[in-house]
N, C-alpha and C positions, 0 to 999 in steps of 0.2 A: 348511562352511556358516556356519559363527559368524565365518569371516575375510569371508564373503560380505556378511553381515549388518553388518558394522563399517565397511566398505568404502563398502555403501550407503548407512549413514548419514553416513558422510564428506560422501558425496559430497552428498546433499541440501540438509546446514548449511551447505555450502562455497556451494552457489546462493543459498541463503536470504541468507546474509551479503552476496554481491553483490548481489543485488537492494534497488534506492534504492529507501525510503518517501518517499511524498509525503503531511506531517501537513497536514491541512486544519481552518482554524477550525471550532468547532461552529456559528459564527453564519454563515458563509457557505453562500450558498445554494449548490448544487449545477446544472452548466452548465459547458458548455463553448463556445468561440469559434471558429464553423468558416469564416470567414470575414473576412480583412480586406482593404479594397480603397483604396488613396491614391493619389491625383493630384497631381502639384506644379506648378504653370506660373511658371514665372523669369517677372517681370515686368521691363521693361528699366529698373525703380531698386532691380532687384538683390533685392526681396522675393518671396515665394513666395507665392500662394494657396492653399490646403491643403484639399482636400478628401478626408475618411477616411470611409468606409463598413464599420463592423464589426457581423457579424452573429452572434448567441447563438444558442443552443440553449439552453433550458430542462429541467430536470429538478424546481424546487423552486419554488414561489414566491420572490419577491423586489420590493424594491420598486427599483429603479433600478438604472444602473450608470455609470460615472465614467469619465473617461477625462483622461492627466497628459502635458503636453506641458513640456520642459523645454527651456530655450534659454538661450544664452550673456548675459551681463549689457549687454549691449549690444543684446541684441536685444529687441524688444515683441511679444507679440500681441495684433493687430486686428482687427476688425469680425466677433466671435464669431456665427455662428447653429448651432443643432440643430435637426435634423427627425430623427422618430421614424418606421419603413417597419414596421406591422404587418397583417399578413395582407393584405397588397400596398392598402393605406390607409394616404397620409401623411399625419401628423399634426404641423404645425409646433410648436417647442418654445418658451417665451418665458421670459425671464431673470427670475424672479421669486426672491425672497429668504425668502419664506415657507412654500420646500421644498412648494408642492401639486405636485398630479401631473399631468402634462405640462409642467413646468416645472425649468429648467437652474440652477444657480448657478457662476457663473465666477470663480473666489480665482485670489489671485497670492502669493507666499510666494519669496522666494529666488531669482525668476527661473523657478519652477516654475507652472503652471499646471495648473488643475486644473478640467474640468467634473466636475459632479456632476446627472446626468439622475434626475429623479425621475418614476418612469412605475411602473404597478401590473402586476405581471409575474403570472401565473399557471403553474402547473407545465405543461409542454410547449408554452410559446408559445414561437415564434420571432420576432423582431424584428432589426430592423437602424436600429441607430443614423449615423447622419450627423452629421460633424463640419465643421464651414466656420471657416476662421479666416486669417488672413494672418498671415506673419512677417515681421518687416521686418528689413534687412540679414545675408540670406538666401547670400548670394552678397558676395567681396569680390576686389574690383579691385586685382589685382597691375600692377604696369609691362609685364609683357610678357605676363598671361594675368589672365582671370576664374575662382573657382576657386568650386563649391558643394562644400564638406564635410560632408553632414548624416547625422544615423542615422535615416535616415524611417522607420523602425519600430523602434521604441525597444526596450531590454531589460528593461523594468519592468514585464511581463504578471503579470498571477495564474494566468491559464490558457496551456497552450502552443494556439499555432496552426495549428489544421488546414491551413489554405491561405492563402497573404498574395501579392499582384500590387501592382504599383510600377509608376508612367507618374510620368516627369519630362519637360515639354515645357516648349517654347521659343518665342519669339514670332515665331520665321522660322527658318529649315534655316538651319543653321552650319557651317561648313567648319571640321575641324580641330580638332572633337568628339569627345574622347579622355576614356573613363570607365570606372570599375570599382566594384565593389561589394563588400563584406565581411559573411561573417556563416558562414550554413552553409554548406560547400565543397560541396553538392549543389544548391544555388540555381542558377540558371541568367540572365543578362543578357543582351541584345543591343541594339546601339548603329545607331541611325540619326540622319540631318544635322538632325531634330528630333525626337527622342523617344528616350527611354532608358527599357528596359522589365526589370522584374524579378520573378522569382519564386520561391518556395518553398514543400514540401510540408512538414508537421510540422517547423513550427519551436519550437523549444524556447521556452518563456516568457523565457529571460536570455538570448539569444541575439540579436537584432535582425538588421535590416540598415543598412548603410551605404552611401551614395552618395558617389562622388567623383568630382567632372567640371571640368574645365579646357576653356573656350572661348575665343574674340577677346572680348576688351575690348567691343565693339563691338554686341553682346549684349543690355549694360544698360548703354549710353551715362549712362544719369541715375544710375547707383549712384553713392552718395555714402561706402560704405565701402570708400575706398581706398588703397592705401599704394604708395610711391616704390620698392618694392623689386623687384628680378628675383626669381621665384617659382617659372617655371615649369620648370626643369630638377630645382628638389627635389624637385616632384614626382612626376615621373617616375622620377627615384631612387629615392626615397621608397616610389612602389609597383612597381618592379623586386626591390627586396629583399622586399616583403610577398607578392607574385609568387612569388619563389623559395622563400621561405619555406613559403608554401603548397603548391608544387608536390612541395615535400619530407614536409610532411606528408600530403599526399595519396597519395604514393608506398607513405610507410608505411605509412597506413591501408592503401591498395590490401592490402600485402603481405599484412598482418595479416589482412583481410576473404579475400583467398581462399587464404590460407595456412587460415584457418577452414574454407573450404570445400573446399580440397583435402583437410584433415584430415577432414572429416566423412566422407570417401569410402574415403581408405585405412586407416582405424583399422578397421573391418569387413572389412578386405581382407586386413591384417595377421592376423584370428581364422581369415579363411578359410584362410590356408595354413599358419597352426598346425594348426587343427583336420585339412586335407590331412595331413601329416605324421604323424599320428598312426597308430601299427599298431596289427592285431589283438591284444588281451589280455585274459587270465581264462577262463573256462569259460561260455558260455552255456546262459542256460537253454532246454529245452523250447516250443516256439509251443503255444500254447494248444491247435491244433489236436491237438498231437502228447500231449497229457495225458490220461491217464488215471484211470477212480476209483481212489481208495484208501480201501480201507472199515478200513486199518490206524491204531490210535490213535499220534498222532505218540510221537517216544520222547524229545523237548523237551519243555520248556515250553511252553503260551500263547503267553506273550510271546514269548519266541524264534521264535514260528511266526511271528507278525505280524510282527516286525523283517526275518525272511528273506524273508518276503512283500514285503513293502516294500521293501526295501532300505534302511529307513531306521530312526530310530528307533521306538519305540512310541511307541502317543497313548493319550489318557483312555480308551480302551476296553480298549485293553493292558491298563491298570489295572486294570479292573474284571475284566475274564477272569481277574490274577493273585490277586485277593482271591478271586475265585471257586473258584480251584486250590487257595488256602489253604481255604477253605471242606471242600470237597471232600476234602482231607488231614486233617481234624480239626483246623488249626491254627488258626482262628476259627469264631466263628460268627455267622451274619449272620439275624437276624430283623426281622420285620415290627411297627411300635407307631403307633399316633394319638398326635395333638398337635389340641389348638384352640387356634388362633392367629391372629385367631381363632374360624377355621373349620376344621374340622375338616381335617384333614391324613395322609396317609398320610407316613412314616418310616422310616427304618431304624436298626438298632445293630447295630453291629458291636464284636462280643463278645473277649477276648484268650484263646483256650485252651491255648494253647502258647508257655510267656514269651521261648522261644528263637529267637521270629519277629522280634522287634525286635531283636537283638542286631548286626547286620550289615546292616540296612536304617534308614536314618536316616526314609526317607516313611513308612515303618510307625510307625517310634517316636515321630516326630513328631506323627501323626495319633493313638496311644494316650496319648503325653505331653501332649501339649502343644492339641491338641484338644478329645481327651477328659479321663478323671479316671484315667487309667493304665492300667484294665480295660477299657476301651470308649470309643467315641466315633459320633456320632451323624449323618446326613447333614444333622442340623437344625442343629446344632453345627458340620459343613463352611460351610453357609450361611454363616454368621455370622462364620468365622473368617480373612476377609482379609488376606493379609500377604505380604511378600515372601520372608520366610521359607518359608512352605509352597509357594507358586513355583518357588524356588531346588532346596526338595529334590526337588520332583518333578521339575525340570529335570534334576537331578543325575541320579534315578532314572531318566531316560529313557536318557540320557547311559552309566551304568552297563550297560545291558542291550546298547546300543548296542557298547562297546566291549567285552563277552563275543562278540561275533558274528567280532572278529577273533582274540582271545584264541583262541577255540573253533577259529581256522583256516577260519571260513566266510566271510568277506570278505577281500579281497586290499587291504591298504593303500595301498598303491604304485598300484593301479588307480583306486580311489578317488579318489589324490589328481590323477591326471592328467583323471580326469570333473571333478573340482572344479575345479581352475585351469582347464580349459578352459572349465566353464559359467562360472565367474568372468570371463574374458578376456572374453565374449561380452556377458554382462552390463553390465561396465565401460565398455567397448567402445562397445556400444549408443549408453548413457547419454553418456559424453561425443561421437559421432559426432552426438547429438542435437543437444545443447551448441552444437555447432561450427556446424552449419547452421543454426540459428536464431540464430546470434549474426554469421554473415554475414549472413544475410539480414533481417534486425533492423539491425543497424549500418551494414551496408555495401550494403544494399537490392537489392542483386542478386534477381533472377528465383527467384520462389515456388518456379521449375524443381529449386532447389537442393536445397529440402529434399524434392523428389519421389524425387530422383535416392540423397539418404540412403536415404529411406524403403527405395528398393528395393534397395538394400546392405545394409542392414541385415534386410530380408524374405531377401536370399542368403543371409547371412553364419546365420542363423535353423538355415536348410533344412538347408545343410553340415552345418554344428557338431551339430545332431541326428542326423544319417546317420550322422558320422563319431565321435559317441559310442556307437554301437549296436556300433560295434567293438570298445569295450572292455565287460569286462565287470567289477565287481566280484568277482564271486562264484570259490572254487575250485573244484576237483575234489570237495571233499568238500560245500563248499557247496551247488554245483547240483545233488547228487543229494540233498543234505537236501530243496533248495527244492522239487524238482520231486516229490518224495511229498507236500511240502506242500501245495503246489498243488492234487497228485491227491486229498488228501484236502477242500481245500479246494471244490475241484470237484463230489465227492461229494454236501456239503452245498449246494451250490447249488440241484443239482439232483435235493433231498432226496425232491420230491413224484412222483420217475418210478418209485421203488421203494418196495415194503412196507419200513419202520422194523425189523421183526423179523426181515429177512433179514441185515441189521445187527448185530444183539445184542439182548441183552435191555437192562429199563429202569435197571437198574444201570449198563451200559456207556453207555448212553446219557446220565449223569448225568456221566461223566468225560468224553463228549464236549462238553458245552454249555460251558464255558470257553474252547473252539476256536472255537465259532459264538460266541460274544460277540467273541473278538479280531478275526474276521471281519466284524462284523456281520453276523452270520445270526441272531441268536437269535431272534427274532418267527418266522422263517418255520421252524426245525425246533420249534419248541415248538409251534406249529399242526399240523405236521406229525403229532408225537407223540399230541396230542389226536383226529386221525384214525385212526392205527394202533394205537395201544393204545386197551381199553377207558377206563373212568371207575375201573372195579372195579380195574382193575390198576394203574392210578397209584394209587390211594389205599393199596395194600398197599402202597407203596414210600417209602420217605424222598424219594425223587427228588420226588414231588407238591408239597412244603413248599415247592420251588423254584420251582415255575413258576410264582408270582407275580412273581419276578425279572425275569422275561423280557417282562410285560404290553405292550403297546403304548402305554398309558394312565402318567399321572404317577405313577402310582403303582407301577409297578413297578421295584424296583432298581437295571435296569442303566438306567432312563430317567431316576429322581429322583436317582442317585446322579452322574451325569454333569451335573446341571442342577445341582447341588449344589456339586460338586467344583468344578464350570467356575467358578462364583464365588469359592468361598476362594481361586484360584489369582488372580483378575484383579487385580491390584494395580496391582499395579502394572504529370570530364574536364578537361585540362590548361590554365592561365593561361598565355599569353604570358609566355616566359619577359623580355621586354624591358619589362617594364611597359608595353606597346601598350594599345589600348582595349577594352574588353571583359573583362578577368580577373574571376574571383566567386572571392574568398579567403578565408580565416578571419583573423583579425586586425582591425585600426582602423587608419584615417588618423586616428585622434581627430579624427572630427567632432563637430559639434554635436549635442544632442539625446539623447545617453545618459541611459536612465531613465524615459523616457517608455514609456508602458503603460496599461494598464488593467484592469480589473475589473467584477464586480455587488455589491450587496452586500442 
């Protein structure tokens, strides 16, 4: 279990570490941009009219939001207007320099541009900004073709975007309209003899797109940005290699996404036919049905009874059932005291009577040394004493009693460890089969189908691995006949209220058994019980009566303040033309124009 434990945590840091943070300023308001929509119409002298429609979503107030158009040093933007579309009420925006609200500022810097819309945003409005602007020498006239290279949606977002649609038209059908686009390799283009249309789902904020179209001359007869030179075979070159390029990393994406998703499927398939393989071993116990009372006082310990019970180690009640046994041997002694603290409080001290108790138990010694004052120590004193110290030894101590149960030849190691690697495989298994389908289908956006299809491998791989752990068994021969008197006497005390107590034994006997119902948790209901079968008169003749405050329901009784006590000292711690034809959607740049352009709120 502790490789189990180590493993898990591996694995968790290992996601943590993957997983990107995104630091957000404190002064930026909170919103997201789930929609942006651009129009480009080539004019025939080669400049663009540009109209962008970007819509916000609100989560914070804000007072505006900006928007940064960047173009080549040779190029101008012209005839700026904004309009403001809220709650389907357009409101025109007017260039004022005085920053009020519904009013734009237009700055020019380094060939960058930059509106800055000042509009009074309230948390959950939604609006949609409109941008109108012309660029001029948009488009440049080669000798043998016209070529627009632009990134119509630039990579300089604050927020990434939900949805982005692209229309690039023309001012008549063209013959010999050959275009492609760059950005995400899931975008999707298609080319007609006047309009080029593009689109994409979640696009990252640094990511853009880019258009790249080559037509006749003939076009934008009036462009005046033109040059003597043959152009248009580079092109074509140019994006047959970014074509191929991309086809290649799309390949390997593919590989990777459903090599993800084939993994998500056979790693749960690999446990199933482990866990197949596995044979019957060890001795089983008993079915419940088949158990019988045992009105016999075990001839273990407590704690041993609970470990065999369990299969596992003891817990904090172990504990107290084995203070109890010491109790019960004369080797401490545990009485009842008030504290105001400060109201009044019920408490316990637990006394040292026998010095030879700590000599081999580090939790014993620790709790009389190091707790208490050497003789004693107190549950009010447990309260107070957090560390990782007292942690460890109690861990130790579980740990010790755990490893007497193979010592003693009641657990089979070897069986053990084939339940444990195999719960471990299933486990791991799981977790990364998890991994795999959500990182297809996250990355590689394949059909939600995927990670149904885990789901239900990993709900298989489940069902198996428990079936075919029932085959083994830890326990030996001597084991499963300890466990199953265990049980039987365990049984007994269940169902403590179907027989008279004094068919039993007497109230003596019955004092050596309450250590058993505490490792159980039964003591609440045989000390009831007790209080029904024996008189008043006959517990008070017995040293046993001094105990059944122990047992109370209420905070104040020992096995309930001393576990509330103890629990705190311990807490410490699809494929492009491979010929560069028209229509390919790539990852890469023609290095167009326009990188950097984006926007924000602020």
């Amino acid at each position: 279990m502790k490789r189990l434990s180590r493993l898990l945590l591996i694995i968790l840091l290992s996601i943590l570490f993957l997983v990107k943070t995104t630091t957000v300023k404190a002064s930026s308001p909170d919103y997201k941009i789930e929609d942006v929509t651009t129009k480009a119409d080539i004019q025939k002298d080669g400049s663009l009219i540009i109209e962008r429609k970007v819509s916000y979503d609100f989560a914070d107030d804000a007072h505006g939001v900006y928007y940064r158009q960047n173009l080549n040093s040779d190029q101008t933007l012209e005839d700026p207007d904004v309009e403001i579309i809220s709650d389907g009420t357009s409101t025109p925006v007017e260039d004022n320099v005085n920053r009020e609200n519904n009013t734009y500022q237009l700055t020019e810097k380094d060939n960058s541009y930059q509106f800055k819309v000042f509009h009074k945003i309230k948390a959950y409005d939604t609006i949609t900004v409109i941008y109108r602007y012309r660029i001029t020498n948009a488009v440049k006239n080669w000798r043998d073709t016209a070529e627009l290279n632009f990134k119509i949606i630039g990579d300089g977002w604050d927020k990434n975007l939900d949805y982005v649609s692209v229309e690039v038209t023309f001012p008549e059908k063209v013959k010999h309209l050959k275009a492609w686009a760059h950005g995400d390799p899931s975008g999707e283009i298609s080319v007609s003899p006047d309009i080029i249309e593009m689109s994409a789902n979640n696009l990252r904020r640094n990511r853009g797109i880019e258009v790249h179209a080559i037509f006749p001359n003939s076009v934008t007869p009036n462009n005046k940005n033109v040059s003597n030179k043959n152009h248009k075979q580079f092109v074509l070159d140019q994006e047959a290699k970014l074509v191929k390029r991309a086809n290649r990393k799309r390949r390997l994406h593919n590989l990777f996404i459903y090599g993800m998703a084939a993994l998500s499927m056979v790693l749960p398939m690999r446990v199933i036919l482990k866990a197949s393989s596995v044979k019957a071993a060890g001795v089983k116990l008993k079915k419940k049905s088949e158990i019988v009372h045992n009105f016999e006082i075990p001839s273990i310990s407590p704690v041993m009874a609970q470990v065999l019970d369990r299969g596992f180690e003891p817990d904090t009640q172990g504990f107290i059932a084995y203070l109890m046994y010491l109790a019960g041997k004369h080797k401490i002694k545990i009485e009842e005291y008030e504290r105001q603290d400060p109201i009044k409080r019920t408490y316990y001290r637990i006394s040292l009577i026998d010095p030879t108790v700590i000599n081999d138990n580090e939790l014993i010694s620790y709790l009389f040394n190091k707790v208490g004052d050497g003789n004693s120590f107190t549950t009010f004193e447990l309260n107070n004493a957090q560390s990782d110290e007292l942690y460890e030894r109690f861990k130790n101590w579980k740990n010790q009693w755990y490893k007497q149960a193979f010592a003693k030849k009641y657990f089979d190691e070897k069986n053990v460890e084939v339940k444990e690697d195999l719960l471990l495989a299933e486990v791991l298994m799981s977790i990364l089969s998890i991994v795999c389908a959500a990182i297809a289908w996250l990355f590689g956006r394949l059909s939600p189908q995927i990670l149904l299809v885990s789901f239900v491998m990993i709900v298989v791989e489940i069902i198996i691995v428990s079936t075919c752990l029932k085959r083994v068994s830890i326990y030996t021969l001597k084991g499963a006949e300890e466990t199953n008197k265990i049980r039987g006497f365990k049984s007994m005390l269940q169902d403590i209220g179907r027989f008279n107590m004094r068919e039993v034994g007497e109230l003596i006997l019955w004092e050596d058994i309450m250590p058993f119902a505490v490792a159980f948790d039964l003591s609440d209901k045989v000390i009831e019980q007790l209080k029904i079968d024996f008189s008043k008169e006959e517990l008070e003749q017995t040293s046993f009566y001094a105990y059944t405050t122990f047992y109370s329901t209420e905070s104040d009784g020992f096995e309930h303040n001393f576990i509330s006590n103890f629990n705190l000292g311990t807490d410490s711690g699809s494929d492009s033309s491979s010929f560069g034809d028209s229509g390919g959607f790539s990852d890469g740049s023609s290095d167009g124009f326009g990188g950097g352009s984006g926007g924000g709120a602020f």
